[in-house]
C-alpha angles and dihedrals in degrees: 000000000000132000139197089227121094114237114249128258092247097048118085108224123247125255102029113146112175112093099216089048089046089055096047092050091051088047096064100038084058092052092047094053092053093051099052086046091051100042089094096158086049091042088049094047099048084047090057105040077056093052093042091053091049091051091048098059083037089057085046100059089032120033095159102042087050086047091056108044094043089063088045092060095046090049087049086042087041093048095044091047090051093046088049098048088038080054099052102038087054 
């Protein structure tokens, strides 16, 4: 069964059957998996720009909803900073 799609960097490819090949292959998917699970500051960046892109559509069907909730969370940031630097200067 073939298919259009390239096979990804972490996945060995089927039908190898030469040892030292097979072992290579699974080598570097393991690198590359690694890799992909290590790469914090990639995997942060690509979770943002998603949820970036949800909250978007989300301020274009509801302005005033994302308004308002976007002052609701700086007064909550605003009141918790002020707690915690009334807390420490007492």
């Amino acid at each position: 069964m073939s298919s259009d799609k390239p096979l990804p960097a972490t996945a060995v490819p089927a039908g190898i059957t030469d040892p030292v090949t097979q072992a290579r292959a699974e080598l570097k998917a393991a690198l590359a998996a690694i890799e992909v699970k290590a790469n914090v500051p990639k995997r942060v960046a690509e979770a943002t720009e998603r949820r970036v892109v949800v909250l978007r559509r989300i301020a274009r069907r509801n302005p005033a909803g994302v308004t308002a909730a976007v002052v609701a969370t700086a007064a909550v940031v605003g009141g918790v900073v002020w707690g915690l630097v009334r807390l420490y200067t007492r």
